[in-house]
N, C-alpha and C positions, 0 to 999 in steps of 0.2 A: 683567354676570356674567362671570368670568374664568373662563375654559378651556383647556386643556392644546392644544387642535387648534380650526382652522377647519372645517369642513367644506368651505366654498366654496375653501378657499385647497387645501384637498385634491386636489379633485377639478378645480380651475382654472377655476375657474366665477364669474360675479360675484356678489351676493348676492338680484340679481333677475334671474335667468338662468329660463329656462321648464324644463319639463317633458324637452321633447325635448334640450334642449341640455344639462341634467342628465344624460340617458340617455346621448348620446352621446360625453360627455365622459368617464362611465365606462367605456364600453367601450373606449374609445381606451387610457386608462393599462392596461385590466386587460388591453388586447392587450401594451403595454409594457412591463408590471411581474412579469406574470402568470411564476410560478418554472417553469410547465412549458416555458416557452422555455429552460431550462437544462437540460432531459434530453439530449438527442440530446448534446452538449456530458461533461457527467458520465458518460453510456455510452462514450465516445472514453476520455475520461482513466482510466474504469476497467479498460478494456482496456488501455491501455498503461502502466498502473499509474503515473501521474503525483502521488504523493502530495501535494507542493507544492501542483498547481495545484489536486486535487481540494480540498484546503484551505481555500483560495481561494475555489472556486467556492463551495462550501457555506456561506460566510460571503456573499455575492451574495446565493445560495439565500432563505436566512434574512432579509436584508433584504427581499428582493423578496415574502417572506410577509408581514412585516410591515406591507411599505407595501398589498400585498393586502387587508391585515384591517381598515387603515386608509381605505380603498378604501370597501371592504363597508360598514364603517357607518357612511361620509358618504353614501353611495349609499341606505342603507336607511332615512336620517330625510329625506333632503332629497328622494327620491321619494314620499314618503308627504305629504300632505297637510295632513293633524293635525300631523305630529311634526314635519315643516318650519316649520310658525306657532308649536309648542309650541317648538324649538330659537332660532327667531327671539326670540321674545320674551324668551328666557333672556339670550340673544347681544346684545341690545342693552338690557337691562336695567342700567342705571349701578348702581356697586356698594354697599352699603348706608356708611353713616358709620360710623368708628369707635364703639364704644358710651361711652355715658359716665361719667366716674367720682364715685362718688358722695361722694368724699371730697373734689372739688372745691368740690362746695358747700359742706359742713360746714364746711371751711376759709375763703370767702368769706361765708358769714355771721358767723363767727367774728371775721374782720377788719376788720366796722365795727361803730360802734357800733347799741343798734336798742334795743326795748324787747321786755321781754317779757310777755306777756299771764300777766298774774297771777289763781290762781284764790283761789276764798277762805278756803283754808287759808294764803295766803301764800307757794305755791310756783309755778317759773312750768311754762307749758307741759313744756319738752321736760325739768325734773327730772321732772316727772308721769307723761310718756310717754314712757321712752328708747328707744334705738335697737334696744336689744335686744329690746323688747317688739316693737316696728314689724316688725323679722325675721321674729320668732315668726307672726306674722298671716301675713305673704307664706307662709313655707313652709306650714302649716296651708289657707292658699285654694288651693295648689297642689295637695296630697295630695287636697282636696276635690274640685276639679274634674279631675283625674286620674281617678277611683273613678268620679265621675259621665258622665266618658265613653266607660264601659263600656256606658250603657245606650242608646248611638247605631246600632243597629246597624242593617243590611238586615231587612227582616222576614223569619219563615224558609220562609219560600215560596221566596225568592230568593236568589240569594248573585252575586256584583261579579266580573266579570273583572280583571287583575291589570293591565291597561291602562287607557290615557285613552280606551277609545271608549267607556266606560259602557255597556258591554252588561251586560243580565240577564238570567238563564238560570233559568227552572225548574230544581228541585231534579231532579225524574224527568228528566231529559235526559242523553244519554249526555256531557254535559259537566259534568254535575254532581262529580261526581270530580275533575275537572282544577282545579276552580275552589273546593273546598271550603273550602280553605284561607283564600279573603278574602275572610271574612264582615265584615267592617269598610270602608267607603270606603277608609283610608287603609292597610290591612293590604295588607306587602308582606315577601317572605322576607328575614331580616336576617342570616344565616349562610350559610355555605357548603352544609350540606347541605338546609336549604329548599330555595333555587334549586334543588339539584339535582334532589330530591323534587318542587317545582311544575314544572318542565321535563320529567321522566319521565313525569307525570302529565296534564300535557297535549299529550306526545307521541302514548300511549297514546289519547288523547280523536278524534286525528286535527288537533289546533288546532296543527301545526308551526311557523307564524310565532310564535305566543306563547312555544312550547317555546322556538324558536331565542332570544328574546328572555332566558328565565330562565337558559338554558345562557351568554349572553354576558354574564352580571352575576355567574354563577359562576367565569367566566373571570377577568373584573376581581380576584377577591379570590383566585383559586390559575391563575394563568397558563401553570404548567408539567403541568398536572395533564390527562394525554395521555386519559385517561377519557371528560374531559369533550369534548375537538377530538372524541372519535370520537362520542358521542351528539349533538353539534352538527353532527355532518358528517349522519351518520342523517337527521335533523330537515330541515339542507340540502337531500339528495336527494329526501325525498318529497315537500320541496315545488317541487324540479323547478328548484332553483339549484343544478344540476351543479356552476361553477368556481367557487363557495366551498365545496359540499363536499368536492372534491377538495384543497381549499385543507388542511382541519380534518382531511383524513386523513392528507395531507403531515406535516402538523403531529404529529400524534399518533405517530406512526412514527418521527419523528426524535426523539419523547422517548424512547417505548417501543419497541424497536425487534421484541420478543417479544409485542406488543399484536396477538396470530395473527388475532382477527376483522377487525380492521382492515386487516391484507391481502385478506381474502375480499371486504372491501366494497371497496375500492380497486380490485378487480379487478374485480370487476362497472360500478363505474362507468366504468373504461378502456374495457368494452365497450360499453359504452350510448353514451361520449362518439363512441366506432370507426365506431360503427351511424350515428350524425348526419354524422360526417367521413369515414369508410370511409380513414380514417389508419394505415398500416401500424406506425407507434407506438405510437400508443392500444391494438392487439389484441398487442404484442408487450410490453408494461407490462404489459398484464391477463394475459399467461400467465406473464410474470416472476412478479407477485403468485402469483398459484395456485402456485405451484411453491414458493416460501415458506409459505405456509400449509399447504400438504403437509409440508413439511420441518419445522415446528415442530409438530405434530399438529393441524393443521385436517381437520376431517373434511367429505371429498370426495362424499359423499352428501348433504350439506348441503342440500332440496329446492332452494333459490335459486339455487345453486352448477351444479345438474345443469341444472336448468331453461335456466341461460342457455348452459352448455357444450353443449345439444343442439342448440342453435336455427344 
């Protein structure tokens, strides 16, 4: 199977490297690559108004995000179990044959001699049966069994999670919502605002890995769309991957730079990151932030907002 990125070659790892050496190999690059090693750096040149270099840097920035996001989900199929055998199998999957042309043959039976089975009106096979008829079949068995695999479905007691782990959920279960959508095996969102729809919907459920999953397939098809970093980042944090959320709000910010919630979460996550590192940075970003989302109309009563400014 041909792909754009290795995972292994990612994250520097060989292709039967263990668990721990997977682990360790990502923290190493994300300690390397990681863009918040450019702040202290960007606060100097902003204060001394270096616009060159800030130029510069921010093109750094942006790479060191990117290789970040690249990062993140070599790190999120090759830690998992499933998706590691699921990606392997893809990865060493030889690529399929050119398909074949079917005028090749026509033309090779045309070029020898041969006989043809005559029926007993005196005409032979294929004036009896032409190609065009032969067509007509194919499309008609297709429309047929297309219709008929409507009637494949989950019984409706049940309905498919949007992943390979085949779980099934009762309909009465507070995930029944998240998951309504793929009532079919092979039913999976094929627009932009599905994803987005299945991702909201099982953010809400509390299933954040699946969320973050449908948020990064929304990404693939609108890249720049700063909405999405910020409910990805959301999804991120609750499930307690502080430096890719902080990654998706990075991100989100440098689309939108007026995306006011997204300062307030940014700044909350500064403090949570503060409280783990007790980093004079970390609490001097998160009040930068608040000071932003004041100045653009974030309102400062925000319960979240007060909550952690009291503690």
């Amino acid at each position: 199977m041909a792909t754009s990125q290795n995972h292994y070659e990612i994250l520097g790892v060989r292709p039967d490297a263990n668990a721990d050496t997977i682990k360790r190999a990502y923290y190493a690059k994300m300690r390397l690559y990681h863009p918040d090693n450019f702040i202290p750096e960007r606060r100097r040149l902003e204060i001394v108004n270096d616009q060159t270099a800030l130029l510069k840097l921010d093109k750094k920035i942006d790479d060191a995000k990117k290789q970040t996001q690249r990062l993140n989900l070599a790190y999120d199929i090759l830690s998992d179990v499933d998706r590691r055998a699921h990606y392997d199998r893809q990865r060493l999957t030889p690529a399929a044959p050119p398909p074949i042309d079917p005028e090749y043959y026509r033309r090779t039976v045309k070029s020898r001699p041969h006989r043809h089975s005559v029926n007993t009106a005196g005409k032979s096979v294929e004036e009896k049966f032409p190609v065009a008829i032969f067509m007509i079949f194919i499309v008609v068995t297709l429309v047929i069994s297309l219709g008929l695999s409507g009637l494949f479905q989950f019984p409706d007691d049940y309905l498919a999670l949007p992943t390979a782990d085949k779980d099934r959920i009762p309909v009465g279960s507070v995930d029944a919502t998240a998951t309504a959508y793929a009532r079919r095996p092979t039913a999976t969102p094929r627009s932009l605002d599905s994803y987005v729809s299945a991702g909201n919907a099982l953010f809400a459920a509390g299933r954040y890995q699946y969320a973050i999953e449908q948020y990064t397939r929304a990404l693939d098809l609108a890249p720049d769309e700063a909405a999405i970093y910020y409910q990805r980042g959301l999804a991120y944090r609750q499930d307690d991957q502080l430096t890719q959320a902080l990654a998706d709000f990075n991100r989100a910010i440098d689309i939108n730079a007026d995306l006011v919630d997204a300062y307030r979460e940014r700044g909350l996550l500064f403090l949570a990151l503060n409280a783990a590192s007790d980093s004079a940075t970390h609490s001097d970003a998160a009040l930068a932030d608040f000071a932003q989302y004041e100045t653009l109309g974030g309102d400062m009563q925000h319960p979240e907002l007060v909550a952690a400014l009291q503690q």
